[in-house]
PDB file of N, CA, C and O in Angstrom:
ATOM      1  N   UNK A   1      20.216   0.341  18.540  1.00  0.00           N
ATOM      2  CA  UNK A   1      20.000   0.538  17.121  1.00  0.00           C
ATOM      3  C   UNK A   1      20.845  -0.464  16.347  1.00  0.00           C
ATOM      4  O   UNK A   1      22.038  -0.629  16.605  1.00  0.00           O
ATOM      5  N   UNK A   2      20.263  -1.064  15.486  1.00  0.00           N
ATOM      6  CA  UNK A   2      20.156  -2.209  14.254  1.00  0.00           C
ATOM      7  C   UNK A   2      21.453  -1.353  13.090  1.00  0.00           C
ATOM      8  O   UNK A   2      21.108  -0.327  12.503  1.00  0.00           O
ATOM      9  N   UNK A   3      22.533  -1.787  12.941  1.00  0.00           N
ATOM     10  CA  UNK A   3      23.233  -1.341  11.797  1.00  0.00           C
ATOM     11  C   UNK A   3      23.012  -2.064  10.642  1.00  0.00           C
ATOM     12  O   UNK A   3      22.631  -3.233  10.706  1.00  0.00           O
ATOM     13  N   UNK A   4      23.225  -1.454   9.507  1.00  0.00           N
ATOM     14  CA  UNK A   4      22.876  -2.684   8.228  1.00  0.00           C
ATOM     15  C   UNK A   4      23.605  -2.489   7.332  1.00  0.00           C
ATOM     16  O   UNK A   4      22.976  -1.575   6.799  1.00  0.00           O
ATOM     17  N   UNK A   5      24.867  -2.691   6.433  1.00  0.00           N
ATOM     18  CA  UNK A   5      24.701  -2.439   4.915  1.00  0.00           C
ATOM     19  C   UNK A   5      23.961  -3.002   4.005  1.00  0.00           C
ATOM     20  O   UNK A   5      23.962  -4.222   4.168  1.00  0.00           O
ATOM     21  N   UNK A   6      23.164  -2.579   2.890  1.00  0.00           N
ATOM     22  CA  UNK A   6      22.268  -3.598   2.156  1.00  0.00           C
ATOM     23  C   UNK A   6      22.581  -2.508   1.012  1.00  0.00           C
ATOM     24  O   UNK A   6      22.993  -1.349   0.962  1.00  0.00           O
ATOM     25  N   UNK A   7      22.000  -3.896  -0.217  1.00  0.00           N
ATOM     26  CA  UNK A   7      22.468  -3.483  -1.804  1.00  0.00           C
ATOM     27  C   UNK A   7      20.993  -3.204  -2.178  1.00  0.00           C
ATOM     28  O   UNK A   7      20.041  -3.905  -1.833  1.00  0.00           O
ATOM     29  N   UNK A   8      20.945  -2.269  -2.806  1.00  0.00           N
ATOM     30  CA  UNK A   8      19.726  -1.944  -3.127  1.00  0.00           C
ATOM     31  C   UNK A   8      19.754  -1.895  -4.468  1.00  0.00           C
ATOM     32  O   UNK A   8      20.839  -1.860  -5.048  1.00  0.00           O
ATOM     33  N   UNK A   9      18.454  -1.885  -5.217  1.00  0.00           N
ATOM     34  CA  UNK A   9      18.553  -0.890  -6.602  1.00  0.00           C
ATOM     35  C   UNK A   9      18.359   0.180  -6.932  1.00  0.00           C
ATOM     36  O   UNK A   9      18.146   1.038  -6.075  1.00  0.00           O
ATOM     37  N   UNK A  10      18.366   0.557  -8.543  1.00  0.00           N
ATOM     38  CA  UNK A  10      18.187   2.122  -8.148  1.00  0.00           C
ATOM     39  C   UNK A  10      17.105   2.551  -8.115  1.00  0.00           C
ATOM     40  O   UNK A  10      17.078   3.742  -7.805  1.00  0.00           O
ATOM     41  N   UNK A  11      16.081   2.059  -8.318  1.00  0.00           N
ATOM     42  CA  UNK A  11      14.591   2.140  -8.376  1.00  0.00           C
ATOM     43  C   UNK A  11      14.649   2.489  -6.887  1.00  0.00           C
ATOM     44  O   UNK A  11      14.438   3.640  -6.504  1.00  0.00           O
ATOM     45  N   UNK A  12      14.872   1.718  -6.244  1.00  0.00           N
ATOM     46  CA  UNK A  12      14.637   1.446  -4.414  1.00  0.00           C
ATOM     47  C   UNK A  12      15.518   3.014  -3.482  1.00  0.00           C
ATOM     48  O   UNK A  12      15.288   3.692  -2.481  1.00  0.00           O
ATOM     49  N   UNK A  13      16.669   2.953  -4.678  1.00  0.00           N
ATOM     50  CA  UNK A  13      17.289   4.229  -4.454  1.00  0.00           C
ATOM     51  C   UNK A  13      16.315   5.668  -4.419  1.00  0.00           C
ATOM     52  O   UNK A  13      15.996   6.440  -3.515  1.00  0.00           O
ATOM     53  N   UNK A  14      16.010   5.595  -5.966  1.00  0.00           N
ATOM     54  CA  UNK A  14      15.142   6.452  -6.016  1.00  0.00           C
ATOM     55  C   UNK A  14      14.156   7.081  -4.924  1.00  0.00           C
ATOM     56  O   UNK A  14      14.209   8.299  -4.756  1.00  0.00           O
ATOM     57  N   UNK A  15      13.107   6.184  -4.044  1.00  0.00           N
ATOM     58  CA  UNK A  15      12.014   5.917  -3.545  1.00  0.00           C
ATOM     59  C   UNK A  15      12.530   6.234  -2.202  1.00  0.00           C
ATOM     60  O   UNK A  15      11.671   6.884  -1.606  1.00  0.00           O
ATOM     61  N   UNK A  16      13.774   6.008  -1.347  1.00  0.00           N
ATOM     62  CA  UNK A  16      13.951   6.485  -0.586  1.00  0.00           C
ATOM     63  C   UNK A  16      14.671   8.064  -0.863  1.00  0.00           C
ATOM     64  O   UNK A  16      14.257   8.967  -0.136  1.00  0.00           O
ATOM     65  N   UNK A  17      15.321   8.271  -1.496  1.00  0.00           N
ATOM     66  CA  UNK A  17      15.441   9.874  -1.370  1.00  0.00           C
ATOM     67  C   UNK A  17      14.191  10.982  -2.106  1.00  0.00           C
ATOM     68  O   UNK A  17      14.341  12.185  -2.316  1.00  0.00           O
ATOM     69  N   UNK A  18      12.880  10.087  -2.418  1.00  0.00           N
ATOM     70  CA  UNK A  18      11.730  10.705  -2.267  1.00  0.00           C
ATOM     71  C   UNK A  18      10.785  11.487  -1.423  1.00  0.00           C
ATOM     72  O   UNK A  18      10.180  12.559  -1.393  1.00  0.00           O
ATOM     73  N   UNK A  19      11.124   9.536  -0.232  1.00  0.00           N
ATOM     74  CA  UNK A  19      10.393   9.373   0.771  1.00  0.00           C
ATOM     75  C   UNK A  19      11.338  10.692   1.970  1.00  0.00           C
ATOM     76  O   UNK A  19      10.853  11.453   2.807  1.00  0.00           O
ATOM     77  N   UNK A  20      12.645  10.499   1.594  1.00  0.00           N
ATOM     78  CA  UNK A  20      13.397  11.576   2.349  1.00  0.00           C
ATOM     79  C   UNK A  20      13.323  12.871   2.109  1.00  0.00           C
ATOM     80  O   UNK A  20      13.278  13.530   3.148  1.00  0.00           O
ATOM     81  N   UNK A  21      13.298  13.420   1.242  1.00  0.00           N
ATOM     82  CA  UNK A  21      12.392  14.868   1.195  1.00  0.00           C
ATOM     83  C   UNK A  21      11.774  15.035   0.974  1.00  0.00           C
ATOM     84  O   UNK A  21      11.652  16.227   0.691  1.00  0.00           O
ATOM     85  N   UNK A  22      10.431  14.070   0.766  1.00  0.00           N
ATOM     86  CA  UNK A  22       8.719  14.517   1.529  1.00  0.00           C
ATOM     87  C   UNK A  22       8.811  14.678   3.303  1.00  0.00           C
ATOM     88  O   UNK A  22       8.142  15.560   3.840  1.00  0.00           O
ATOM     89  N   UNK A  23       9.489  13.967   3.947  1.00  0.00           N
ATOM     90  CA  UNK A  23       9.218  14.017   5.010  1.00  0.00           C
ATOM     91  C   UNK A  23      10.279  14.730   5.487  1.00  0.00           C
ATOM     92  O   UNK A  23      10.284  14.639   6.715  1.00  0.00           O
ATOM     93  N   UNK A  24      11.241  15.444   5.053  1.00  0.00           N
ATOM     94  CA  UNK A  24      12.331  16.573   5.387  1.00  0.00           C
ATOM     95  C   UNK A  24      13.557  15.308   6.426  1.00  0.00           C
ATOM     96  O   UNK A  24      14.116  15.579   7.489  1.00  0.00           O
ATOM     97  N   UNK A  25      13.635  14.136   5.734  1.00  0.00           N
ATOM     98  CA  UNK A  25      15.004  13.470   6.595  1.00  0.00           C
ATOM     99  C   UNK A  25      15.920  13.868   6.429  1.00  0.00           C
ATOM    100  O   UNK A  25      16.306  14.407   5.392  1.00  0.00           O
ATOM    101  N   UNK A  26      16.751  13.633   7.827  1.00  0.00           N
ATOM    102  CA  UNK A  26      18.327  13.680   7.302  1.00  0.00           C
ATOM    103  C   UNK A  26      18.990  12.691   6.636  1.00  0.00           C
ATOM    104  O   UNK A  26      19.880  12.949   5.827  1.00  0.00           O
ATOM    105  N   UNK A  27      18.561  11.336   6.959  1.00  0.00           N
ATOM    106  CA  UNK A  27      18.966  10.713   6.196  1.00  0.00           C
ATOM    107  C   UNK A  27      18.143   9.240   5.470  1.00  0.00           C
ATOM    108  O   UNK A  27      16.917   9.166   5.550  1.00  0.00           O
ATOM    109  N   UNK A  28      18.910   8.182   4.815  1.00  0.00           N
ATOM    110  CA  UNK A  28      18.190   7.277   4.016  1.00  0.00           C
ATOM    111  C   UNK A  28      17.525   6.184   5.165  1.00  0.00           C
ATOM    112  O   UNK A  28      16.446   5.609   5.022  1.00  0.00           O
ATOM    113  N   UNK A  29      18.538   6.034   6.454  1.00  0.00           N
ATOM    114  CA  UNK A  29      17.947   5.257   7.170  1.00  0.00           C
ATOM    115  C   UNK A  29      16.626   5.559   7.852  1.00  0.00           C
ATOM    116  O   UNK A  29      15.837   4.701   8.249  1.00  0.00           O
ATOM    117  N   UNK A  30      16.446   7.089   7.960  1.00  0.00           N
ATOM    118  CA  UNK A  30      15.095   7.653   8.451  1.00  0.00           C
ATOM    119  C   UNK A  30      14.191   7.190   7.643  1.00  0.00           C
ATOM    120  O   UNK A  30      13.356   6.345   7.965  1.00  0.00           O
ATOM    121  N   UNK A  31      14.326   7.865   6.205  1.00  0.00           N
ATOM    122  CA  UNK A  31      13.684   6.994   5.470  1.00  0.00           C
ATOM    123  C   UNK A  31      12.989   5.428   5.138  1.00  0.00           C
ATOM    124  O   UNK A  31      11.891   5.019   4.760  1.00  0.00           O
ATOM    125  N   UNK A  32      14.177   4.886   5.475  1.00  0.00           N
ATOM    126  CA  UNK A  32      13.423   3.314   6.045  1.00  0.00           C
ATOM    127  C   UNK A  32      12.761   3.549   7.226  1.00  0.00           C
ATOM    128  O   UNK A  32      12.327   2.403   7.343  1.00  0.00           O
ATOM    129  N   UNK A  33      12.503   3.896   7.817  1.00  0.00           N
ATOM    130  CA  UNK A  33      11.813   3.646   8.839  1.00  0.00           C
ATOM    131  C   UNK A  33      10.577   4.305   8.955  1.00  0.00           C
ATOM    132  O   UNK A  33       9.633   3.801   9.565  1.00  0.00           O
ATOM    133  N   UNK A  34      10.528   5.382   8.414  1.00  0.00           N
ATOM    134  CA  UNK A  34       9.110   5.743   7.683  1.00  0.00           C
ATOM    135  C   UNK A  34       8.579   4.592   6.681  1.00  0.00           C
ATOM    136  O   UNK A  34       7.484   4.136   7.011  1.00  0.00           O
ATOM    137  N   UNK A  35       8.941   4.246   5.951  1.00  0.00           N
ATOM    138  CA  UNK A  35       8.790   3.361   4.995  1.00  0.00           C
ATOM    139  C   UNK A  35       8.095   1.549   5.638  1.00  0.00           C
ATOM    140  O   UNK A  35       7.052   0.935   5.416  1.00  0.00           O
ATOM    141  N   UNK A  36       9.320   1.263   6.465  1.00  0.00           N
ATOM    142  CA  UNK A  36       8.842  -0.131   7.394  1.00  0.00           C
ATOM    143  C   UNK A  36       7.431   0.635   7.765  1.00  0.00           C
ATOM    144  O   UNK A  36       6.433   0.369   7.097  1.00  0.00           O
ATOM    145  N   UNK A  37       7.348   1.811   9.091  1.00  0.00           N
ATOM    146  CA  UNK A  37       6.411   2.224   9.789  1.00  0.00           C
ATOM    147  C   UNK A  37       5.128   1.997   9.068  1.00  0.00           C
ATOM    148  O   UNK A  37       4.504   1.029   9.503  1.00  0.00           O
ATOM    149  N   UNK A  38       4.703   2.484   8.312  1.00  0.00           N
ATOM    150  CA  UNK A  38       4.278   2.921   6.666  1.00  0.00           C
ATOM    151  C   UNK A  38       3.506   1.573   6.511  1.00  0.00           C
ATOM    152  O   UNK A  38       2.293   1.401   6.392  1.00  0.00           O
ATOM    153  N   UNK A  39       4.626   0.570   6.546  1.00  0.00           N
ATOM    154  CA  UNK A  39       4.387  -0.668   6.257  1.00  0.00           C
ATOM    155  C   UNK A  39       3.639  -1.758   7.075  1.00  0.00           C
ATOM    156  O   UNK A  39       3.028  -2.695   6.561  1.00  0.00           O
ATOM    157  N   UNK A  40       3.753  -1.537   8.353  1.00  0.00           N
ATOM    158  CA  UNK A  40       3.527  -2.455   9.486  1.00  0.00           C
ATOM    159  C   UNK A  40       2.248  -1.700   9.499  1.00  0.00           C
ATOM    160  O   UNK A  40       1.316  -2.506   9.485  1.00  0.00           O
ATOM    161  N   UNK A  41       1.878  -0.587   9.517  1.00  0.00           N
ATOM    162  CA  UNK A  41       0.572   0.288   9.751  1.00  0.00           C
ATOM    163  C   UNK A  41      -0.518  -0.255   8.684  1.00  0.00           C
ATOM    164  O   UNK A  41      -1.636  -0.533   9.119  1.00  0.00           O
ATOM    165  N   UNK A  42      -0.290  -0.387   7.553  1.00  0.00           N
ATOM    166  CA  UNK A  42      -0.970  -0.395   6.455  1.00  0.00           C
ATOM    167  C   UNK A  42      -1.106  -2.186   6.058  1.00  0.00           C
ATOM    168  O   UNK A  42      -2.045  -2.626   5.394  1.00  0.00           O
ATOM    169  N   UNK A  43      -0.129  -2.942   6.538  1.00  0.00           N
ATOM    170  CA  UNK A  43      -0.028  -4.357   5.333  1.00  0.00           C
ATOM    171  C   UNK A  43      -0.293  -5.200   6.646  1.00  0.00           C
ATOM    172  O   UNK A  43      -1.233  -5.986   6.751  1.00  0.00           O
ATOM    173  N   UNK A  44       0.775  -4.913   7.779  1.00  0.00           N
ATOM    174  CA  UNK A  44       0.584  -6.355   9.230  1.00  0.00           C
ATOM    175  C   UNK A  44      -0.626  -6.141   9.862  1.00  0.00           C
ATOM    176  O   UNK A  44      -1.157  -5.032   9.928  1.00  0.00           O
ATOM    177  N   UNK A  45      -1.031  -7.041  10.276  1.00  0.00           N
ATOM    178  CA  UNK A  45      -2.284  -7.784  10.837  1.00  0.00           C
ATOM    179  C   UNK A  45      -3.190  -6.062  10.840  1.00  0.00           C
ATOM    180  O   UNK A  45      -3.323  -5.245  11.751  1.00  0.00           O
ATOM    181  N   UNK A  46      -3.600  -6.046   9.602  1.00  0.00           N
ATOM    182  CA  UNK A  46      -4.551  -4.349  10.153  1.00  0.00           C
ATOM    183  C   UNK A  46      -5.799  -5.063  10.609  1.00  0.00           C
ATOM    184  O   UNK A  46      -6.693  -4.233  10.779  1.00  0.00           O
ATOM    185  N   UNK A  47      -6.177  -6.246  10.860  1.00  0.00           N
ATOM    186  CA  UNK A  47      -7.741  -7.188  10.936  1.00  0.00           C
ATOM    187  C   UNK A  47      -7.652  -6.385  12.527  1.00  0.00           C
ATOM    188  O   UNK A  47      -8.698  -5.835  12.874  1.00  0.00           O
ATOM    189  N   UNK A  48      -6.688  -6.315  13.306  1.00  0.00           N
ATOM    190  CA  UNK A  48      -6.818  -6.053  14.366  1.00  0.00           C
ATOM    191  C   UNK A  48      -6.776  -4.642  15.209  1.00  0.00           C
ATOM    192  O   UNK A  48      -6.445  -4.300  16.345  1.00  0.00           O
ATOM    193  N   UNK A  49      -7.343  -3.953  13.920  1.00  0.00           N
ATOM    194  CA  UNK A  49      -7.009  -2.428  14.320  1.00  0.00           C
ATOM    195  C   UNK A  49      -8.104  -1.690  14.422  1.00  0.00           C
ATOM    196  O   UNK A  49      -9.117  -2.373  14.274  1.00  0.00           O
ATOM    197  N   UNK A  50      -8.327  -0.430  14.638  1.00  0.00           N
ATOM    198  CA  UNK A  50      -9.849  -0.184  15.730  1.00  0.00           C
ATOM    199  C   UNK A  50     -10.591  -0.154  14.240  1.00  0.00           C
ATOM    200  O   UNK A  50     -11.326  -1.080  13.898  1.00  0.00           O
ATOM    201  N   UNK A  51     -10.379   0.797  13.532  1.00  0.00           N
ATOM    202  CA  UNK A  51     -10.601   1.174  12.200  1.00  0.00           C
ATOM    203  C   UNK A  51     -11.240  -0.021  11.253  1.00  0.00           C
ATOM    204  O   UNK A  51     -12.288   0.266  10.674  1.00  0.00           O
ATOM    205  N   UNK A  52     -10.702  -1.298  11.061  1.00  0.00           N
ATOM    206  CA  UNK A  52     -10.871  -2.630  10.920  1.00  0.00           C
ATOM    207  C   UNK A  52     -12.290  -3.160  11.639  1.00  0.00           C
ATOM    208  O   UNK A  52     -13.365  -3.576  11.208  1.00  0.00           O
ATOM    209  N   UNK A  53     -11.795  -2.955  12.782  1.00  0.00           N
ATOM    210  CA  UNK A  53     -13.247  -3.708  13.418  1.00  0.00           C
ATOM    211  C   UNK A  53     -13.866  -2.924  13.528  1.00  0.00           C
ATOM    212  O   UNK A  53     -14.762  -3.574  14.067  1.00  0.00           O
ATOM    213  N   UNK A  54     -14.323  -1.771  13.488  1.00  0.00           N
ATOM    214  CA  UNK A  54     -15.572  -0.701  12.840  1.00  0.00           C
ATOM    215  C   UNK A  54     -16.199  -1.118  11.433  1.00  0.00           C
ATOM    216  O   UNK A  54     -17.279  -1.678  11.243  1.00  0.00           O
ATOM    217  N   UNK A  55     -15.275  -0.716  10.518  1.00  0.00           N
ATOM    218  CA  UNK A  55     -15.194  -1.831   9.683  1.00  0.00           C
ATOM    219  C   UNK A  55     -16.271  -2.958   9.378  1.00  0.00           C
ATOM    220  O   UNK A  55     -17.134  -2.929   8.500  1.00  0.00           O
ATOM    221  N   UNK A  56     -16.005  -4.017  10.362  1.00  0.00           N
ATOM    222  CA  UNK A  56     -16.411  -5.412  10.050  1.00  0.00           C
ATOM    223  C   UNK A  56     -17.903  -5.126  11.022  1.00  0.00           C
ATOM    224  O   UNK A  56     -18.855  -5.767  10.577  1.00  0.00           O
ATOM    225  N   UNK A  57     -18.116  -4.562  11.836  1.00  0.00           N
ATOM    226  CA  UNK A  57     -19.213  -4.075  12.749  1.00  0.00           C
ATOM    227  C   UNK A  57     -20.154  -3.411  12.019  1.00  0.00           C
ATOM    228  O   UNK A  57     -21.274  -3.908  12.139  1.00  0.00           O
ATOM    229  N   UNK A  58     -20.074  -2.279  11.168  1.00  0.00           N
ATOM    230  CA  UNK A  58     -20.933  -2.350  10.097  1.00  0.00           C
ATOM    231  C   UNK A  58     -21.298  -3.111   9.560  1.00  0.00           C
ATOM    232  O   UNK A  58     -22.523  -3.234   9.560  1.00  0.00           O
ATOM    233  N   UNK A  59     -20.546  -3.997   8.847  1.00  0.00           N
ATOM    234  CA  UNK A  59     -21.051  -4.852   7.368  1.00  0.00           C
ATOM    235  C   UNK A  59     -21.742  -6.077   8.186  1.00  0.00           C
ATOM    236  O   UNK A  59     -22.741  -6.673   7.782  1.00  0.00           O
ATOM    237  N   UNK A  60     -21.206  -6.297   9.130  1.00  0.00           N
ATOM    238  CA  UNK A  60     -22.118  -7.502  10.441  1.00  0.00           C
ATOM    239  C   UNK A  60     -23.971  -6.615  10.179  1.00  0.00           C
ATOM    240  O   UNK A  60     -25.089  -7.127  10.213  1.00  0.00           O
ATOM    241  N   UNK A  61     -23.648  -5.528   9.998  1.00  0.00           N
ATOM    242  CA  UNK A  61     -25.688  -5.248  11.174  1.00  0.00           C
ATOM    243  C   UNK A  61     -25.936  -4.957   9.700  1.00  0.00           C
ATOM    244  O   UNK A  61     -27.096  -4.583   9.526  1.00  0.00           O
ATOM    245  N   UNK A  62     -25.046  -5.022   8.326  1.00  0.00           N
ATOM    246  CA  UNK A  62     -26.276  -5.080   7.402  1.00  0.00           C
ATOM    247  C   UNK A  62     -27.532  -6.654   7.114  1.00  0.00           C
ATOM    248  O   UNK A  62     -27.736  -7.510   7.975  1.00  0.00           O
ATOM    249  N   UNK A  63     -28.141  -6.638   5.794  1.00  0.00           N
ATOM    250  CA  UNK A  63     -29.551  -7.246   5.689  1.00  0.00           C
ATOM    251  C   UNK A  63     -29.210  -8.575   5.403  1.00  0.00           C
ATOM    252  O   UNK A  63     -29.177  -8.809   4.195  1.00  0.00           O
ATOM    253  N   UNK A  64     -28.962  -9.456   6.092  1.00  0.00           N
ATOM    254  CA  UNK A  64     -28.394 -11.045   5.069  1.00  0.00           C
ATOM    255  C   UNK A  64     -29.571 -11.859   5.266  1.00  0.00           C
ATOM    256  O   UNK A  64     -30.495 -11.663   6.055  1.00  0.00           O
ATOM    257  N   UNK A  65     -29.380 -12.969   4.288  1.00  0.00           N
ATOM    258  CA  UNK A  65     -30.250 -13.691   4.288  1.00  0.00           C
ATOM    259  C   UNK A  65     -30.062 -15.226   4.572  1.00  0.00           C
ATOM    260  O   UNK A  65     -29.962 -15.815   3.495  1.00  0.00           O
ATOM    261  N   UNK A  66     -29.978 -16.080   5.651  1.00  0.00           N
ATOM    262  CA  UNK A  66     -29.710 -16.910   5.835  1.00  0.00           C
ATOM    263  C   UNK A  66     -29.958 -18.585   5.047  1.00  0.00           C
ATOM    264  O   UNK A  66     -30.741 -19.391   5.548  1.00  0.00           O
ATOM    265  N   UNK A  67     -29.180 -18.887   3.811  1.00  0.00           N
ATOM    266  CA  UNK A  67     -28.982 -20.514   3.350  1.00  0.00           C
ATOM    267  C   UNK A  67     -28.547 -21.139   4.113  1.00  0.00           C
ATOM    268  O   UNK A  67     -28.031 -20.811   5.181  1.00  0.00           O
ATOM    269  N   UNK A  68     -28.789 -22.721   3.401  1.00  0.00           N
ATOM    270  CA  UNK A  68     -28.678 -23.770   4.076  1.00  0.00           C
ATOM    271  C   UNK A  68     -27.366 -24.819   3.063  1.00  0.00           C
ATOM    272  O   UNK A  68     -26.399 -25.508   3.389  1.00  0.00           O
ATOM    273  N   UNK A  69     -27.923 -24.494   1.933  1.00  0.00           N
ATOM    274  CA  UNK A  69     -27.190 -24.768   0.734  1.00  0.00           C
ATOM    275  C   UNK A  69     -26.830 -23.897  -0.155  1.00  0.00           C
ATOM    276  O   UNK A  69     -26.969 -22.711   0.146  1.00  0.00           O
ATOM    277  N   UNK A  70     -26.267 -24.254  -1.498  1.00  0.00           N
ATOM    278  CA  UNK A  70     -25.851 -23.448  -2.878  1.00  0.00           C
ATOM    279  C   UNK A  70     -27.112 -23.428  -3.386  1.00  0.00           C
ATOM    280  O   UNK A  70     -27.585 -22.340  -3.715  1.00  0.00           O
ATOM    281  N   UNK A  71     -28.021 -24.858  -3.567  1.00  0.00           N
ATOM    282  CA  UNK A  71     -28.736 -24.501  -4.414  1.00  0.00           C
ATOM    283  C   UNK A  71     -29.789 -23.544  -4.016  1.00  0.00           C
ATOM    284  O   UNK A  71     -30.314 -22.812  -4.854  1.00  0.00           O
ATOM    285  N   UNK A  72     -30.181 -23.519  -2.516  1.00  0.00           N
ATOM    286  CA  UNK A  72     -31.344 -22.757  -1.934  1.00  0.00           C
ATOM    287  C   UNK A  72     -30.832 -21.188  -2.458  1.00  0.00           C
ATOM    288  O   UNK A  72     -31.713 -20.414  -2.833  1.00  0.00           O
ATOM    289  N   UNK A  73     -29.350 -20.726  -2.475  1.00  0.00           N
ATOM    290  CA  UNK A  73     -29.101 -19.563  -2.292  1.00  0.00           C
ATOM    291  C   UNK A  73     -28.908 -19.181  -3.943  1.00  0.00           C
ATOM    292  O   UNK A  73     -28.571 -18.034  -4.241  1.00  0.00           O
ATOM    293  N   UNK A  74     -29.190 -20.431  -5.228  1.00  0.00           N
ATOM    294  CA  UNK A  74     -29.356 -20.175  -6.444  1.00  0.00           C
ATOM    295  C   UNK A  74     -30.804 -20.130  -7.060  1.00  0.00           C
ATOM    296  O   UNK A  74     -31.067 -19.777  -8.210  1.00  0.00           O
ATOM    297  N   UNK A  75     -31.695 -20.546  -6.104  1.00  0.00           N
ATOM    298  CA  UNK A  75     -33.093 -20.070  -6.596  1.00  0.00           C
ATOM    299  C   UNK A  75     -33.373 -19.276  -6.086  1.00  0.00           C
ATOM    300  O   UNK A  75     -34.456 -18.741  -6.322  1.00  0.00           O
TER     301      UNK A  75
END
């Protein structure tokens, strides 16, 4: 385990002793780590997640119409 001191604000303050008793923590560092978790789940590479490529597998088998150009695909 990673030790840290870091300066926060109080906004940031706020948001973790939110995030800490919605989820019943003991403490602020739990809190980060819900928070990172939270984060990596939702923001890092989600292109590669099952949910994602379901996703893109639908919108693939809808109706397209194949151009060649702008202008073919403006008349």
């Amino acid at each position: 385990m990673v030790q840290a001191l870091v300066n926060i604000s109080e906004q940031a303050n706020q948001v973790l002793n939110i995030v800490k008793a919605k989820y019943n923590l003991k403490d602020k560092s739990q809190a980060i780590e819900v928070i990172a978790q939270e984060y990596e789940d939702n923001i890092l590479e989600p292109q590669f997640k099952p949910a994602f490529i379901a996703k893109m597998q639908r919108i693939r088998k809808g109706k397209f119409t194949k151009v060649n150009s702008l202008n073919e695909l403006l008349k």
